[in-house]
N, C-alpha and C positions, 0 to 999 in steps of 0.2 A: 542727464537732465533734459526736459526736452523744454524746447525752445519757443515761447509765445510766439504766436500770429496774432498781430493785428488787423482785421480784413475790412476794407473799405466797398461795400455791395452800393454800386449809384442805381441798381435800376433802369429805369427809363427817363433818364436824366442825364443831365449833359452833350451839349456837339460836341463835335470838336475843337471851333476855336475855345468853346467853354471849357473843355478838358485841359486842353494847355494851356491858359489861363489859371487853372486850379494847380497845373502842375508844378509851374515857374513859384506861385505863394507860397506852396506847400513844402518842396526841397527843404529850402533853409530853414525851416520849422524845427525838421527831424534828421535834421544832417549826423551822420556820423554814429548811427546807432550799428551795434551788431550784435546784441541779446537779445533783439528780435527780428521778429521776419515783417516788414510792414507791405500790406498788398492791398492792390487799387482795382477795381473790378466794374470794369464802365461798358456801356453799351459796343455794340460789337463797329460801328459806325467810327467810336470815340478811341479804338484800340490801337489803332496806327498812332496817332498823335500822341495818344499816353504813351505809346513806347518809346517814341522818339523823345520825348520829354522829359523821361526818366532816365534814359543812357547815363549807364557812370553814378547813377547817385545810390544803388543799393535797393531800391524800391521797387516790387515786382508788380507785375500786370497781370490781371486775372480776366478770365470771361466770364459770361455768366452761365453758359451753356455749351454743349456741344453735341455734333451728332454722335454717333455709335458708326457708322461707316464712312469709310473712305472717300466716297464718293458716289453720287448717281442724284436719280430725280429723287428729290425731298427740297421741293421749294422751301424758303425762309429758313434751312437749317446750315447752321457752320459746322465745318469740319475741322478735327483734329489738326489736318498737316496746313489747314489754314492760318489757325492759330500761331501754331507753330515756326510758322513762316516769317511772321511779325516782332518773334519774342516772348510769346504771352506762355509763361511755366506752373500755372495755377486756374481751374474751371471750377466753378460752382453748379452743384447737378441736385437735382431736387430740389429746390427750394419750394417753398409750400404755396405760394403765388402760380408756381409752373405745377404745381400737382394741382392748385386749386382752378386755374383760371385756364390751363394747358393740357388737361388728362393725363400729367404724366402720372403714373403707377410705379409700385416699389421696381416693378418688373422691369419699367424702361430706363429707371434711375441704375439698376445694377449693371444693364449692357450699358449706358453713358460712363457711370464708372470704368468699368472692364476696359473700354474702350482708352477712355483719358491715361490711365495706368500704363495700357500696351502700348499708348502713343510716348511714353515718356515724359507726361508732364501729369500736376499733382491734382486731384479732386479733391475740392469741399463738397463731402456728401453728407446734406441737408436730413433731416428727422426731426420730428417733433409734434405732438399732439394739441389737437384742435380745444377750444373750451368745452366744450360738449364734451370733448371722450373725457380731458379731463375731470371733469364735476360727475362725470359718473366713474371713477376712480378706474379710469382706463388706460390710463398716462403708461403704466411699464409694459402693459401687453402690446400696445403701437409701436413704442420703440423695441419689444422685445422684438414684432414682425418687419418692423422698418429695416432693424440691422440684420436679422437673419435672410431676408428675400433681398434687400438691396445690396447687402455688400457680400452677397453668396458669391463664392470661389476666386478670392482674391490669393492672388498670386504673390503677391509684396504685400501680407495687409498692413504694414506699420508706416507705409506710403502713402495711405491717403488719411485726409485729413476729414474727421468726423464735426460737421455742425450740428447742436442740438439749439433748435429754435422752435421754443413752445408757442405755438401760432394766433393764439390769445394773446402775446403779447407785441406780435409786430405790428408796428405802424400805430397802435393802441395808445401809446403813453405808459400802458401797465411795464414792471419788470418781475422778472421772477424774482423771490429774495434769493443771498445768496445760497440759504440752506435749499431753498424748493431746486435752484439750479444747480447746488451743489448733490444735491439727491438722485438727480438727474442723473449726471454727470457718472457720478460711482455708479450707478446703473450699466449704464450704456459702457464705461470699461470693463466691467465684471461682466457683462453679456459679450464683449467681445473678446475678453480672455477665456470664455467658454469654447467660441467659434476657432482662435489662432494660438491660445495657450499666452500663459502672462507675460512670456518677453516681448511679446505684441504688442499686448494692450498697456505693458507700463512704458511703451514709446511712441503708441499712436497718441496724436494730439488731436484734442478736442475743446471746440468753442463753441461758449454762448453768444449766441445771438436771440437779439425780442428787448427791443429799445434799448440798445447797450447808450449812455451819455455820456460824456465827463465826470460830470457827479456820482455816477455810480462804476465804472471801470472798475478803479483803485481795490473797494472792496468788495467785485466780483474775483477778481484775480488773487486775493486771499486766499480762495479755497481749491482746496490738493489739487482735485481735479478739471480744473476751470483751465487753459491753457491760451486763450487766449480771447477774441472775439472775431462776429461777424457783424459788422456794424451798416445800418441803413443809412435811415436818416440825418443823424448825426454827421455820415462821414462826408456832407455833399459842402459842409464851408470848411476849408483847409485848416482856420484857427481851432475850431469842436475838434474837429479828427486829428490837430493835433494835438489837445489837450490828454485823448483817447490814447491815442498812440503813447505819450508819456506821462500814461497813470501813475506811477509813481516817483514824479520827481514835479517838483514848483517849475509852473511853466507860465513864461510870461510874454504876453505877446503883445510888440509893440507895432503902432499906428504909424 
């Protein structure tokens, strides 16, 4: 059975006394859970102090990015064993922001992946179609190219963790329903049990993200293929993200 992530993406948000501030509210929110995986993914500034603030409570730390080499000149980029250095067992590579606002290409999302995998720590790698491709009913041939060029020649592929964020709806207010994300979904595992063969792909874990809220979590995670989310805006006040995080259980949060 594979095991929901919950993934909290801040962006470009948060310091760090802000981060550990968020962190100290947050703990006791979601104390004690281990049917899922909950991960916090804060600016690279914000990464020390989330990890220190998380020690001991089960809750992982994500980046949002990384480079592909070891080291050398590449101003404004982090590396792997930097990461690594802090705690941080989870990176977010492609996101559609970094492809749209960044040049990243499927080409560089695949060496970021390769890269995170051979380092030993886990990728969310990002895929998902623009409103355009979709309204020209372009939606499966993107991710058909998304997954076969970005996650070409993975070594472990039931290691990294697949985001499917249809980019119409970040930051939008829109969500997919859950059948459009659930369409999705079956998609992108049956394209990648083409690529690694179905013991792969009925273990690779795959999340939507594109406005995931409280209100709607519960029954996104209804469906087969949905495993968990990659949540924006939502995940930046600890009470939302932890409503999110405990989609299926009455969560009450006192003042």
């Amino acid at each position: 059975m594979r095991k929901p992530i919950i993934a909290g993406n801040w962006k470009m948000f948060k310091t760090a006394s802000e981060t550990r501030a968020f962190a100290k509210a947050f703990k006791p929110l979601v104390n004690n859970l281990t049917d899922r995986e909950v991960v916090l993914c804060a600016p690279f500034t914000a990464l020390w102090a989330l990890a220190e603030e998380l020690k001991g409570s089960g809750i992982k730390v994500g980046a949002q990015n990384a480079h592909w080499e070891e080291k050398g000149a590449f101003t404004g980029e982090v590396s792997i064993g930097m990461l690594k250095e802090i705690g941080v067992p989870y990176v977010v590579i492609g996101h559609s922001e970094r492809r749209q606002y960044f040049g990243e290409t499927d080409i560089t999302v695949n060496k970021r992946t390769l890269a995170v995998l051979a380092g030993g720590l886990t990728p969310i790698t990002c895929i998902g179609e623009t409103l355009q491709e979709r309204e020209a009913n372009q939606t499966f041939k993107v991710l058909e190219r998304q997954i076969k060029e970005g996650l070409k020649g993975l070594a472990s592929p039931a290691s990294v963790v697949i985001a499917y964020e249809p980019v119409w709806a970040i930051g939008t207010g829109k969500t997919a329903t859950p059948a459009q994300a659930e369409e999705a979904h079956d998609f992108i595992r049956k394209e990648f049990a083409k690529l690694y063969g179905d013991g792969a792909a009925s273990t690779v874990r795959i999340l939507y993200g594109g406005s995931v809220k409280p209100d709607n979590m519960s029954t996104l995670m209804k469906e087969k293929d949905i495993d968990g989310g990659l949540v924006g805006g939502a995940s930046l006040e600890p009470d939302s993200f932890a409503k999110i995080v405990l989609y299926d259980r009455q969560v009450v949060i006192s003042k």
